[in-house]
C-alpha positions as CSV (number, residue, x, y, z in Angstrom):
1,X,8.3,18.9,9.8
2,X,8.5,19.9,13.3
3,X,8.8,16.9,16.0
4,X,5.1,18.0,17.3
5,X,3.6,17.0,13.9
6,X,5.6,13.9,13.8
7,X,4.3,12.8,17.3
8,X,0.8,13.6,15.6
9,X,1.3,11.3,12.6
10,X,2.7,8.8,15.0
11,X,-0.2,8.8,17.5
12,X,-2.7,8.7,14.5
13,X,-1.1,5.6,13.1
14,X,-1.3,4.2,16.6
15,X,-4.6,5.1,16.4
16,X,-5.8,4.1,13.1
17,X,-4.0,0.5,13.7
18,X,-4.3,-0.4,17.5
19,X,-6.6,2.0,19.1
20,X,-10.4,0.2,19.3
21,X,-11.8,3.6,20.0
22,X,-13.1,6.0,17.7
23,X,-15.0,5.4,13.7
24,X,-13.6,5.0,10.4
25,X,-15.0,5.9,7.1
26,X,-15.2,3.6,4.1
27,X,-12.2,4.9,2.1
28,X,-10.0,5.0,5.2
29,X,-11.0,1.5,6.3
30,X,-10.3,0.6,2.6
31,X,-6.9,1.9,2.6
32,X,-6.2,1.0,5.7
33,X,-7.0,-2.6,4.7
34,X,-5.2,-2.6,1.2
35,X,-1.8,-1.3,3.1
36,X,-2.6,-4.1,6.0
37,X,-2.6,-7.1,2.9
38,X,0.3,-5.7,1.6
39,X,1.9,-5.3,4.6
40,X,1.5,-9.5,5.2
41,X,2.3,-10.1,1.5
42,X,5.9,-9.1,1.6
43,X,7.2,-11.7,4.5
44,X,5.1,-14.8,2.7
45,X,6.8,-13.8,-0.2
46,X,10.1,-13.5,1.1
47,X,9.4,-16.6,2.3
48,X,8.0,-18.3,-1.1
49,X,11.3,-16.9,-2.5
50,X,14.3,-18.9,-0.1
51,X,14.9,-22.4,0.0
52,X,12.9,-24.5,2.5
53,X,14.9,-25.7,5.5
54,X,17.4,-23.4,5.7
55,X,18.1,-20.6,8.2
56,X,16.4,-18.2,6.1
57,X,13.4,-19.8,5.7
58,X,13.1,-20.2,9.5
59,X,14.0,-16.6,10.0
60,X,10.9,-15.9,7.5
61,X,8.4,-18.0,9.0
62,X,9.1,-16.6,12.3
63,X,8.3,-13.1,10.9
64,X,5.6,-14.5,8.7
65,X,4.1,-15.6,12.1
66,X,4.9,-12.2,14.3
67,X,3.3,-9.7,11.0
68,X,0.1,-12.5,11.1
69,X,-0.3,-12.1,14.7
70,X,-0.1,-8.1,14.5
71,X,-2.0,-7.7,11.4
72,X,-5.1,-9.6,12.9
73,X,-5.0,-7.3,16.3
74,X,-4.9,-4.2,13.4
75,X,-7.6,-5.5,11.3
76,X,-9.5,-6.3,14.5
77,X,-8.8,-2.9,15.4
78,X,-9.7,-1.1,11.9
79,X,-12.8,-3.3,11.0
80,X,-14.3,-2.3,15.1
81,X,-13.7,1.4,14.3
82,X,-15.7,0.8,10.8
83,X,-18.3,-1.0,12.8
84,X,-18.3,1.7,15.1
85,X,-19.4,4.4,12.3
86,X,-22.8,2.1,11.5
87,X,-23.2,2.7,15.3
88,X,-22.5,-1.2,16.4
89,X,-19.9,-2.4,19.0
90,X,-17.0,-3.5,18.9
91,X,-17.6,-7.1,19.3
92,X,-19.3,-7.4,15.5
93,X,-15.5,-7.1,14.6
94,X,-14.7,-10.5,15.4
95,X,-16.0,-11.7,12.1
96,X,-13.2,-9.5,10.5
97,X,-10.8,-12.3,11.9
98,X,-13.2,-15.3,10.1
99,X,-13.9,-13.5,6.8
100,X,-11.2,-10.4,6.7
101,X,-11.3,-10.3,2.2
102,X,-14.6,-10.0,2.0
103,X,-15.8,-7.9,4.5
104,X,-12.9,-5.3,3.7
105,X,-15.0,-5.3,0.4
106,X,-18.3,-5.4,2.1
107,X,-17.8,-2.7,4.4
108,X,-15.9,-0.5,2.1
109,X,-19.0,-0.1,0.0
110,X,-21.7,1.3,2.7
111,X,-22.1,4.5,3.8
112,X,-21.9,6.1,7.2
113,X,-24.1,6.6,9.8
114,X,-24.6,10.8,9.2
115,X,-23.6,12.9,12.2
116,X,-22.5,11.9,15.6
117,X,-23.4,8.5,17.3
118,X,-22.2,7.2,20.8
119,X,-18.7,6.2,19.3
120,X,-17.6,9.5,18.3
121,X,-18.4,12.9,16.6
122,X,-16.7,12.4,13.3
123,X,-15.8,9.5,11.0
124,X,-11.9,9.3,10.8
125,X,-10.8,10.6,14.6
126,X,-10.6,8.8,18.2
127,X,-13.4,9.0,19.9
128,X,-14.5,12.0,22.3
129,X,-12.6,11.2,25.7
C-alpha cells in the first residue's frame, strides 16, 4: 500500500465521519452507524466491567464521556450526509442527536434520490467543490 492511498483512506474516513459535505447511501450510512455503536459500546463496557470508585473507573468515565462527545459530532455528521442524498439540508440532522437508534433504522431502509441533486453528484463521495 503506497502512502498516497493511505492518505486517500485517511481523508475518506475524515470524510465519512467529520466532513458535513457530500451524501451517503443507505448501506454506507448503515455501516457507518453499526461501527459508530460499537465504537461507544466498548468504553461503557470497560466501564461496566471495573470496580466503581476506583482510578479505573474514573479513567473510563472520562473516555466514556470524550467517545460520547465525538460519536454525536460523527453521527451528526453521517446522518446530514444521508439527509443530504433525499436532497434536504443539513439541519434535519439534528434529530439524529434526539432519536440516533431509530432513525439509523429509518433511514437505512429508503432509497436515494436518483442522479445528482445540489449536495453532490454521487451517493458515497464529498460533495463537488
Amino acid at each position: 500500500m503506497t502512502e498516497r492511498t493511505r492518505l486517500s483512506e485517511r481523508s475518506q474516513f475524515f470524510w465519512l465521519f467529520f466532513s458535513l459535505s457530500g451524501r451517503l447511501s443507505p448501506v454506507a450510512y448503515a455501516l457507518a452507524g453499526v461501527l459508530l455503536v460499537l465504537v461507544q459500546f466498548f468504553p461503557f463496557y470497560q466501564f461496566a466491567r471495573v470496580e466503581l470508585n476506583t482510578t479505573a473507573s474514573q479513567n473510563w468515565a472520562m473516555i466514556c464521556w470524550g467517545v460520547l462527545l465525538i460519536s454525536a459530532w460523527a453521527t451528526f455528521a453521517v446522518t446530514a450526509k444521508r439527509f443530504h442524498d433525499f436532497g434536504k439540508p443539513t439541519y434535519f440532522a439534528l434529530i439524529s442527536l434526539i432519536i440516533g437508534p431509530i432513525l439509523l433504522i429509518i433511514l437505512s431502509c429508503f432509497r436515494s434520490d436518483p442522479g445528482p441533486n445540489r449536495y453532490g453528484r454521487r451517493t458515497n463521495a464529498p460533495a463537488d467543490p
